[in-house]
N, C-alpha and C positions, 0 to 999 in steps of 0.2 A: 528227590528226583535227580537221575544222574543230568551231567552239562549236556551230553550228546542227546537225552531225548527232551532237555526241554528247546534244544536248537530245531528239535526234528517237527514241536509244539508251535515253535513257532513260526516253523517256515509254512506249516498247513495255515495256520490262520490268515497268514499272507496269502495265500497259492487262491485259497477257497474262493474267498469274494472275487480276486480277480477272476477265477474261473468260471463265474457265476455271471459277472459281466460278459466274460468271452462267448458262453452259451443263449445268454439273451442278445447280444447282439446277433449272433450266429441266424438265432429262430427268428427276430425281429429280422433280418436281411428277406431269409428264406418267404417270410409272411411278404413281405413290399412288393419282394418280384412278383412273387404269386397274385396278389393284389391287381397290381401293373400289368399282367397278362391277361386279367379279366375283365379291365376296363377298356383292355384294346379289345379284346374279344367281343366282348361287348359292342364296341363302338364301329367296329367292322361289320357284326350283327345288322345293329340299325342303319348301316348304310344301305344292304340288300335288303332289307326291308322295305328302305322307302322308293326304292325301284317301282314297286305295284303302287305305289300314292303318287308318280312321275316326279319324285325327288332325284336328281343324281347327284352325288355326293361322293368328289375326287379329290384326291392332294398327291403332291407328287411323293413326298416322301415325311413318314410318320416317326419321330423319336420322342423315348421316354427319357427324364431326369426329375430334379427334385431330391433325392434321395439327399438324408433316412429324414428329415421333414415333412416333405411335403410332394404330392403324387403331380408331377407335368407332362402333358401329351402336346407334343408342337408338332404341325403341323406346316408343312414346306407349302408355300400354293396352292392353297385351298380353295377348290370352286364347287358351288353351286347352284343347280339348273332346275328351273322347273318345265315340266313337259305336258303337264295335262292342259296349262294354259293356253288360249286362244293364238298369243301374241308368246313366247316362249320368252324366259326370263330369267338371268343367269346372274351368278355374282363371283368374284372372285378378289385375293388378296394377298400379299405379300407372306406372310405368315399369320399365323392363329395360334396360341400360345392357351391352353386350359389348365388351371393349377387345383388342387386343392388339397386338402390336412387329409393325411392318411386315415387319421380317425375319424374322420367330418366329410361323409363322400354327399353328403349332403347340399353342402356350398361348393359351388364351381364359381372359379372368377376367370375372364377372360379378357385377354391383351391382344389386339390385333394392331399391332403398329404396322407403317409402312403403307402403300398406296394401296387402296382398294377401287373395284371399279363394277359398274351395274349395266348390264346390255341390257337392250328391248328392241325388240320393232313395234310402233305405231302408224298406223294409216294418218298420211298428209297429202289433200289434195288428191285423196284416191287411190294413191299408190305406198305402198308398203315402204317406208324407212328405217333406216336399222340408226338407234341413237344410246349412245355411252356417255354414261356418268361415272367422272374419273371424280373420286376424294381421297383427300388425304385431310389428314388430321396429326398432332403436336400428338395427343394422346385421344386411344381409343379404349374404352374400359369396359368392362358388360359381367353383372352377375345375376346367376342365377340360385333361387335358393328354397329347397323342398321343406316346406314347416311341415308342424306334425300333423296340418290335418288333411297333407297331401294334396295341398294346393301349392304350386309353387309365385315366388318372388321374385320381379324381374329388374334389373338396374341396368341402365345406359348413363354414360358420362363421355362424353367427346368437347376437345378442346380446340380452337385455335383451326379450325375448319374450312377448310378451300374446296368447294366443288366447281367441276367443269362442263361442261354440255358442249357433244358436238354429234354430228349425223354425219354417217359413212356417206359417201357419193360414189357415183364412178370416177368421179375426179379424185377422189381421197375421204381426208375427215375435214368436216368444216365447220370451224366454232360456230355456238349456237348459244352463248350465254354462259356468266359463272354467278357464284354464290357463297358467301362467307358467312361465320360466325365465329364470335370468343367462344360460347360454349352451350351446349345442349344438354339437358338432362331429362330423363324419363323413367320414373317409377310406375308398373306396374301388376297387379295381380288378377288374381279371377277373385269375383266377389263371393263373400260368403254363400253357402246356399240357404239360410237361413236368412238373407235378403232379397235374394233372386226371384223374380217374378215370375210363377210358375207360368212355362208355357202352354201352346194350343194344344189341345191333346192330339198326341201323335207327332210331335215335332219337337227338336232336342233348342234348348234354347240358351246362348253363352251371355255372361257377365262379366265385364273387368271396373276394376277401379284404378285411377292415373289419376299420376300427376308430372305437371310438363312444367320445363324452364329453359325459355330462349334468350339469349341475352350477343346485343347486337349484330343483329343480323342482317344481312343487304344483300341485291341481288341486282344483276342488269344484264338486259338481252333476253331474258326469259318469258318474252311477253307485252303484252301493253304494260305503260306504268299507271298506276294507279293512282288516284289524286292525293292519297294520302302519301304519297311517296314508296321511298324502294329503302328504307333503313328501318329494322323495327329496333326500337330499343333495349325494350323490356317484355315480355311474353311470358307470364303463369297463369297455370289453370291445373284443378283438383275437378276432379267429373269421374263419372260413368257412365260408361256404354254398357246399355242393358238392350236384352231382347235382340242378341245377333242370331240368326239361324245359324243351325250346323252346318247346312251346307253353301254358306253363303258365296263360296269364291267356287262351286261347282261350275257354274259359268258366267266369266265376264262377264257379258253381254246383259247377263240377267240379275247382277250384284245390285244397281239401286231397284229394280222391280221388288225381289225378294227383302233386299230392309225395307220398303215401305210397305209390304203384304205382312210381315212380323213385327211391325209397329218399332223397329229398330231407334231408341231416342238417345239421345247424348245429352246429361243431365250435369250442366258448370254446378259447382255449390259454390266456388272462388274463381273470379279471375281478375288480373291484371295485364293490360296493354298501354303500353309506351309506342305509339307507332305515327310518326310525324305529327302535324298536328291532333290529333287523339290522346287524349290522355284520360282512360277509363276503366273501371274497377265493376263488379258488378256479379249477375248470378241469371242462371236460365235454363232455357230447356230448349233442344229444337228436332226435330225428326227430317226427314226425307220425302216429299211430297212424289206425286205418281210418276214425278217427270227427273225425278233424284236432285232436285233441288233444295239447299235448307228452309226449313219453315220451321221458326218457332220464336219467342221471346224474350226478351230479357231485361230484368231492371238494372237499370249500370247510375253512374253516379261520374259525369265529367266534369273536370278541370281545364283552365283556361278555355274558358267558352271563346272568345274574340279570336282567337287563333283559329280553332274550329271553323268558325264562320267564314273567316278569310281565304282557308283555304276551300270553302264549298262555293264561294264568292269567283273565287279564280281560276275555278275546274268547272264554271257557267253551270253549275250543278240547279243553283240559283240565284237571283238578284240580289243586292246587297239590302233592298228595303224589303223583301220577301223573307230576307232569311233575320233582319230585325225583329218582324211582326213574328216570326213562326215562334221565336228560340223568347220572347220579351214575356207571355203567360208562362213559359217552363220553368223560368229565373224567378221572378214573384211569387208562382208555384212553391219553390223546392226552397225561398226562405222563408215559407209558413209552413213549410215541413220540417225547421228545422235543421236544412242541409248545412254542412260545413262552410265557411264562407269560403266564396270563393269557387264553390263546384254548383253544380247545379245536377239533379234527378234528372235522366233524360232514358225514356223507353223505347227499345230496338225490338225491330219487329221483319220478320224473313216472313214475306207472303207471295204466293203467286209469281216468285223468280225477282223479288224489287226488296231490297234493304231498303229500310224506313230508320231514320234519325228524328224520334221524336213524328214529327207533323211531316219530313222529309222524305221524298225519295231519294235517296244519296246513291244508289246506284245499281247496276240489274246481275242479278245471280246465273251461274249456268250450273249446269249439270253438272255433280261435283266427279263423275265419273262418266 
């Protein structure tokens, strides 16, 4: 082979592959944008969509990036409002940030950093208030994730949490209470249907499974304080909510009537609370009685009892030789059960609008809506 055509051999050998890259990045590009246009199209779709459901769903300005990894749609000032509600309900945010693998449109992860804030009006005193919840958060995180059998997976992570309460006036805005936390988390899905409790016939009946984790939490101004105080420690819980109707948020007004007409229950398998003197671990079931207040049971398992006491001693909830004689059979009790030393068996009971501690009334429930 002469010298000139094996240079010519091997300038092709060089030329090819590179050219082979050049065309798959080429069609790789062409495919992304194209991609990228149909998930805006798309997501502009389902905003006029939820028009007729009184969603409205605005942002001031929409850009894509990511590329060639990975598909971002960010969103400038994104708000939304609901309208079919009673009491109209709007949310809004600094930006909203959605990512995910070009080839995995399956996982959506979402970054909302920057201040976010939640309007309402509530009736107080007869007349209609209009009240803003300003938060911010260190980090906001949220994913969403469609398995294969078309049930989707939901994740919340927020960090380092400041909320504010204040009610517009005609004078202005006037504080109204705030509220922190280190961090929140919230796993959720819809339950299998292959657990789901068939509903009434003729009515569509939802299931989720969650799991919650609160971790130092406090609040003031929000309210009476509580005898247990205003600092929770520690807050997990693994449960389901079974037997929510479909139309349950069709009307405010009528959301606790219809959970307790569809037997609506919230079933702990685990929980754990650290919350001033309370320190309790335990499992339960409780539903919504005619009047939307909790009703149900639970076997829990508490720690430093004497603390407990003290503080039901101090909040006149009752006597210090009442609350000896109540809490002295549950102690004898739970160490012929057994218990761990040191804790004691103690059963909670939501009846008739009164939390019961054991033999106690510790305190009166309202309407949790």
């Amino acid at each position: 082979m002469s010298r000139s055509k094996k240079l010519s051999s091997t300038r092709w050998s060089l030329f090819l592959p590179a050219l082979a890259l050049l065309l798959a990045g080429v069609g790789y590009s062409i495919w992304w944008v194209k991609l990228a246009d149909r998930i805006e199209e798309e997501l502009l779709a389902w905003r006029e969509e939820q028009v007729e459901n009184g969603i409205i769903a605005q942002w001031n300005a929409l850009e894509r990036g990511g590329f060639p990894y990975r598909l971002e749609i960010r969103l400038a000032q994104p708000r939304i409002e609901l309208t079919n509600t009673r009491h109209p309900v709007s949310w809004t945010a600094d930006t909203l940030n959605a990512q995910m693998l070009a080839y995995n449109l399956d996982h959506v992860i979402i970054d909302a950093p920057g201040a976010h804030q939640v309007s309402y009006t509530e009736t107080r005193d007869e007349t209609e208030q209009h009240v803003a919840l300003d938060l911010l958060a260190e980090t906001f995180w949220a994913s969403l994730v469609l398995e294969d059998d078309g049930r989707e997976r939901f994740a919340l992570d927020l960090t380092d949490i400041r909320l504010d309460r204040t009610f517009e006036t005609d004078g202005g805005r006037d504080a109204a209470g705030h509220a922190a936390a280190q961090r929140l988390q919230l796993h959720a899905r819809p339950t299998s249907p292959a657990e789901t409790t068939a509903p009434r016939p003729g009515t569509q009946s939802l299931s989720y499974d969650a799991a919650l984790r609160a971790e130092n939490v406090s609040w003031e101004g929000m309210g009476a304080t509580p005898w247990t105080g205003t600092h929770i420690t520690t807050l997990e819980a693994q449960m389901r909510l079974s037997g929510l109707p479909g139309d349950l948020l069709a009307d405010e007004d009528q959301i606790p009537a219809r959970a307790f007409q569809a037997g609506t229950k919230l079933a702990v398998s685990e929980f754990k609370l650290l919350w001033g003197p309370i320190d309790m671990t335990g499992y339960g079931e409780m539903v919504l009685d005619s009047k939307g207040r909790p009703e149900g049971q639970f076997r829990t398992s508490v720690g430093n009892l004497p603390s407990l006491i003290d503080a039901l001693v101090d909040a006149r909830v009752m006597t210090r030789q009442s609350a000896t004689l109540a809490f002295a059979g549950l102690t004898a009790l739970s160490n012929l059960q057994g218990e761990e030393s040191g804790r004691v068996r103690l059963p909670v009971a939501m009846k008739e609008g009164v939390l019961f501690l054991g033999p106690v009334a510790a305190a009166r429930l309202e309407p949790i809506l």
